[in-house]
C-alpha positions as a Python dict, from the first residue, in 0.01 Angstrom:
ca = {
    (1, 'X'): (0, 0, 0),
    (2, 'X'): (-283, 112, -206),
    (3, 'X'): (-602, -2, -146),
    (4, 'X'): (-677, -194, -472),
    (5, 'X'): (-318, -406, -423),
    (6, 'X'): (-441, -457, -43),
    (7, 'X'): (-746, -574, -163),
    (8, 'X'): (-568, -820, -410),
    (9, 'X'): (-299, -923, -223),
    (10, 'X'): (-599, -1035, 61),
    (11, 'X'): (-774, -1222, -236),
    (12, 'X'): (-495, -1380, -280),
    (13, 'X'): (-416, -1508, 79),
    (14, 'X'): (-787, -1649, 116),
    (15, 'X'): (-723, -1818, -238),
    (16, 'X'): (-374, -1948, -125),
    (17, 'X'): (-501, -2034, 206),
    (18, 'X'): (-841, -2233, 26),
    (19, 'X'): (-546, -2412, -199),
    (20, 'X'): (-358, -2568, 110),
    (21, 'X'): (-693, -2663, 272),
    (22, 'X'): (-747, -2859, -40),
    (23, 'X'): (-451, -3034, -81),
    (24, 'X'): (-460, -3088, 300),
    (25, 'X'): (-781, -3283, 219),
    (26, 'X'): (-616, -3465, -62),
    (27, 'X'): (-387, -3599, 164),
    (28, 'X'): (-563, -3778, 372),
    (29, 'X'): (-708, -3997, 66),
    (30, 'X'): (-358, -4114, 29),
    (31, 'X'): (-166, -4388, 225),
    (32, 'X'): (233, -4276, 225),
    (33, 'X'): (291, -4643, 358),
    (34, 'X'): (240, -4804, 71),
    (35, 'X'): (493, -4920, -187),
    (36, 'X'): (339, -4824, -498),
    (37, 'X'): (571, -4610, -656),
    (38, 'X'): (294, -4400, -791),
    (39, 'X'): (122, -4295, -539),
    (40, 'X'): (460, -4236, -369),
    (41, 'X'): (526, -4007, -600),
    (42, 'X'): (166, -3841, -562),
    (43, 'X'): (244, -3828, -182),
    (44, 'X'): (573, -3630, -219),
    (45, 'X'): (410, -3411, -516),
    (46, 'X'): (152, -3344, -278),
    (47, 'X'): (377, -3268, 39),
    (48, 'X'): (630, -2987, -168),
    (49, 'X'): (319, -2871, -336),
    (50, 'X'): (166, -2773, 30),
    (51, 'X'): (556, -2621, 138),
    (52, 'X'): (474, -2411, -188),
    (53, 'X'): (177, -2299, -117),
    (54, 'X'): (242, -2246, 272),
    (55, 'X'): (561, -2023, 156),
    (56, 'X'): (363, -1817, -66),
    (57, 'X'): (63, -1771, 191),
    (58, 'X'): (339, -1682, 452),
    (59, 'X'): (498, -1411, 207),
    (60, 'X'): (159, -1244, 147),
    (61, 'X'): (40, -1257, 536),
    (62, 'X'): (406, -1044, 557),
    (63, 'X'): (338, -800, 236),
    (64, 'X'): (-30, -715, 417),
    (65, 'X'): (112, -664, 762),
    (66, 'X'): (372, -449, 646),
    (67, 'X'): (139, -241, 467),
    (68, 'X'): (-126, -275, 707),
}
């Protein structure tokens, strides 16, 4: 891997890795025992949004060490 896709493909982790810590943090300001739908549906939004983001950040940590 050359060094300048290294380089973004690391940005790109930390980025990835800042995003989950985020919406980790938005979780917790959200009660998924409560019945409104809305913030039901701001719970599960939230939830696959983290899977997303926790694929992604797992596909990258793979691309670097297999170019590493």
């Amino acid at each position: 891997m050359e060094h300048r896709h290294r380089m973004t493909m690391e940005r790109m982790r930390e980025h990835l890795a800042h995003a989950d810590s985020e919406l980790e943090t938005a979780q917790h300001f959200l009660d998924p025992d409560l019945h409104d739908e809305a913030e039901m549906a701001l719970v599960k939004a939230i939830a696959d949004a983290r899977t997303l983001v926790s694929d992604a950040l797992e596909t990258a940590r793979w691309r670097l060490e297999e170019h590493g």
